[in-house]
VMD Tcl script that draws the C-alpha trace (Angstrom):
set ca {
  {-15.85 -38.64 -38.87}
  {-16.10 -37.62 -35.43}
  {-13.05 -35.62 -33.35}
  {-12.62 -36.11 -29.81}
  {-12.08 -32.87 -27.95}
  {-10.22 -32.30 -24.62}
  {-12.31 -30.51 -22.23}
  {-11.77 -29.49 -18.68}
  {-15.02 -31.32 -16.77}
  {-14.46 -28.08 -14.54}
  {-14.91 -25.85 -17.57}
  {-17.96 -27.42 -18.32}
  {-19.34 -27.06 -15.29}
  {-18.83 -23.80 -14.64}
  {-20.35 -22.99 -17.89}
  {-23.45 -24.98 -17.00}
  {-23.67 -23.53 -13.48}
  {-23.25 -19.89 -14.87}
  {-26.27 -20.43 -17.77}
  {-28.57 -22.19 -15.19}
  {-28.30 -18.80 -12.48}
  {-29.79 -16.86 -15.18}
  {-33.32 -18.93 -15.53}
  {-33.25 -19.58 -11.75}
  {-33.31 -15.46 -11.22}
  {-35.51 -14.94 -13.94}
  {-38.58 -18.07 -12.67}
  {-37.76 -16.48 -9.36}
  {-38.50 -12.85 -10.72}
  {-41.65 -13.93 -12.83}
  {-43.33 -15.85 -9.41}
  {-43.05 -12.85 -7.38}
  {-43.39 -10.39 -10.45}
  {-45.90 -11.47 -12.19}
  {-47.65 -8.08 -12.97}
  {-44.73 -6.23 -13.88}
  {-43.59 -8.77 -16.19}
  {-47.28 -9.09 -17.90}
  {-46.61 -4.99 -17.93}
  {-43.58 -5.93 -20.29}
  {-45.04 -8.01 -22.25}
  {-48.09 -5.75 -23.25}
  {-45.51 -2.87 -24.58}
  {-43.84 -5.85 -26.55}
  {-43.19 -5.18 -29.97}
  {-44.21 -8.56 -30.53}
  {-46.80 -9.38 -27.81}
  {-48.92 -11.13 -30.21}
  {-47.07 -14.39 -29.87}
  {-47.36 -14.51 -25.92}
  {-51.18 -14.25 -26.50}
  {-51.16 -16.90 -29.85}
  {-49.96 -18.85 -26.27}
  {-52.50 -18.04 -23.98}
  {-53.21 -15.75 -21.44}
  {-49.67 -14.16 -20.54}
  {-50.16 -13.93 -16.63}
  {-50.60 -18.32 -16.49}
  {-47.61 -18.02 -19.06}
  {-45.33 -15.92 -16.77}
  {-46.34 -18.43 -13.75}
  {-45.75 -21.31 -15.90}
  {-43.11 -20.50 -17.13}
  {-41.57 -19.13 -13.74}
  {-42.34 -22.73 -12.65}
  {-40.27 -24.63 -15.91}
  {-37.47 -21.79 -15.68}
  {-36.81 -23.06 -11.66}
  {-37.56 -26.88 -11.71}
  {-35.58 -26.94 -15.13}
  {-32.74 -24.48 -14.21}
  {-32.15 -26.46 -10.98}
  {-31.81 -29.84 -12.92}
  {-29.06 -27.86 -15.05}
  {-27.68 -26.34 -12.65}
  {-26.65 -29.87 -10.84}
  {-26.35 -31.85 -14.04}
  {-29.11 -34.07 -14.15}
  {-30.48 -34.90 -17.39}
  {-28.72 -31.79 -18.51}
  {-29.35 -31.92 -21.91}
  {-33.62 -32.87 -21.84}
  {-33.29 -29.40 -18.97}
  {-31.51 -27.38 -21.62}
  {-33.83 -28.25 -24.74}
  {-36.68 -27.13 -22.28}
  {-34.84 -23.96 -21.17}
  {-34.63 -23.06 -24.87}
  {-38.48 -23.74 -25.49}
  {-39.11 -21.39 -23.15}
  {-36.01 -18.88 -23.65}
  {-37.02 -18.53 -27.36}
  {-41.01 -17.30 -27.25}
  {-39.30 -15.23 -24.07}
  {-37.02 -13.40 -26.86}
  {-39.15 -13.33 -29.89}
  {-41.79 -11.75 -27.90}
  {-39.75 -9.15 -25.36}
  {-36.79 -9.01 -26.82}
  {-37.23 -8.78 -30.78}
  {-38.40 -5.62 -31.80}
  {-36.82 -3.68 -29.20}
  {-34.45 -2.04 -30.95}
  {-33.09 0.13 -28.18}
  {-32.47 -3.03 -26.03}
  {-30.37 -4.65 -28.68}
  {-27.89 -5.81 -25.18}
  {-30.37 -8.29 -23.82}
  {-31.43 -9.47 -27.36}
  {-28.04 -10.74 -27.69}
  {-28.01 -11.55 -24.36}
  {-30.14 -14.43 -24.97}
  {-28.67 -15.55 -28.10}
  {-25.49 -16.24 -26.15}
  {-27.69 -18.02 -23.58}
  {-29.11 -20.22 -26.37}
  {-25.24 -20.51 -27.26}
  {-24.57 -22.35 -23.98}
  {-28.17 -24.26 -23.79}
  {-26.81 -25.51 -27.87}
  {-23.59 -26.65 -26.20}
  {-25.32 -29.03 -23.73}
  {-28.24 -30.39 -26.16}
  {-25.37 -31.04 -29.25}
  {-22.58 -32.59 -27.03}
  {-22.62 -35.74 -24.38}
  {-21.15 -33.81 -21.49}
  {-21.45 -36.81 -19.50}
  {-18.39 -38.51 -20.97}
  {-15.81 -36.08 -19.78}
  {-12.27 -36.33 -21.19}
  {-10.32 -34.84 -19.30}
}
mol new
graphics top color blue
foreach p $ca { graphics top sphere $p radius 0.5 }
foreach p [lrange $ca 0 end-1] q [lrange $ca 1 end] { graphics top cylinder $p $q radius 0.2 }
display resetview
């Protein structure tokens, strides 16, 4: 049996507007990045599972590429929830590679599980049928 919830359409925008300006800064940062980044991800704990991927320079670009196009199609709501279940395909190899393992960087770790919080919200709930 399913509840309907009242919830401010400006609430939910702002939440999808806040989550998207963290992939747009972070594609931005791996484009003009790139070596620095591939510098993080060879002291990864777990850089074994960027390389199971490929080489993790073309991963950084690519996924510097899905993080903007994607993030910008969250960002203004268009086919928000097909951008966030691609934001979270790339957010969690992102996190079980840098972020896992790190266990004096426990902040970002969580970091991005709140992050996959908000991309959950979109991908379980039809945000396009506002209530209120």
């Amino acid at each position: 049996m399913a509840t309907k919830m009242l919830i401010s359409r400006r609430s939910i925008q702002l939440l999808r507007i806040m989550v998207s300006g963290i992939f747009l800064v972070a594609g931005l940062n791996h484009l003009l990045n790139i070596e620095k980044t591939v510098q993080r991800i060879e002291k990864a704990s777990f850089k074994g599972i960027a390389h199971f991927f490929g080489d993790p320079q073309w991963l950084i670009i690519l996924s510097g590429i899905v993080m903007i196009a994607a993030g910008s199609l969250f960002l203004i709501g268009y086919k928000t929830k097909w951008a966030a279940i691609v934001l979270m395909m790339v957010l969690i190899p992102i996190t079980l590679t840098v972020q896992v393992g790190q266990i004096t960087t426990l902040g970002p770790l969580f970091k991005n599980i709140a992050i996959l919080g908000g991309l959950l919200f979109f991908i379980l709930n039809d945000t396009t049928n506002f209530l209120k």
